[in-house]
Phi, psi and omega in degrees: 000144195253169181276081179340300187299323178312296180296344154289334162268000160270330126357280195297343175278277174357272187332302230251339157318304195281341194242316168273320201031065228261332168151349168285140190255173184289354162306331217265285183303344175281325155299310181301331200269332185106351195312152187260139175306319170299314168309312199281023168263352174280286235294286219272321203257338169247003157197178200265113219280030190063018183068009173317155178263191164307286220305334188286327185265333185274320181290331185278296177316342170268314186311298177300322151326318188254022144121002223009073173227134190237000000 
């Protein structure tokens, strides 16, 4: 079971990642947030992934792929 409140801040980070691109990459944020592979494996299959584009997503899937390590 993923951690609602958790897929809600991060969902809410995103957006706002995406909306500033202030210089951090997604890798940076999923790490600072704490997000987990399961959430974000909920985040993709079950809700709307903060408007991340492919290239984002694709950068988040790796990150987790490599151990969330970056």
């Amino acid at each position: 079971m993923v951690n609602k409140k958790m897929i809600s801040e991060a969902l809410q980070q995103m957006q706002g990642f995406k909306l500033g691109k202030w210089g951090a990459c997604p890798r940076e944020l999923v790490s600072s947030m704490g997000l987990t592979e399961k959430e974000w494996k909920h985040i993709k299959e079950k809700e709307d992934s903060g408007n991340l584009d492919k290239d984002d997503i694709k950068e988040i899937d790796e990150y987790f792929g490599n151990g969330g390590r970056y």
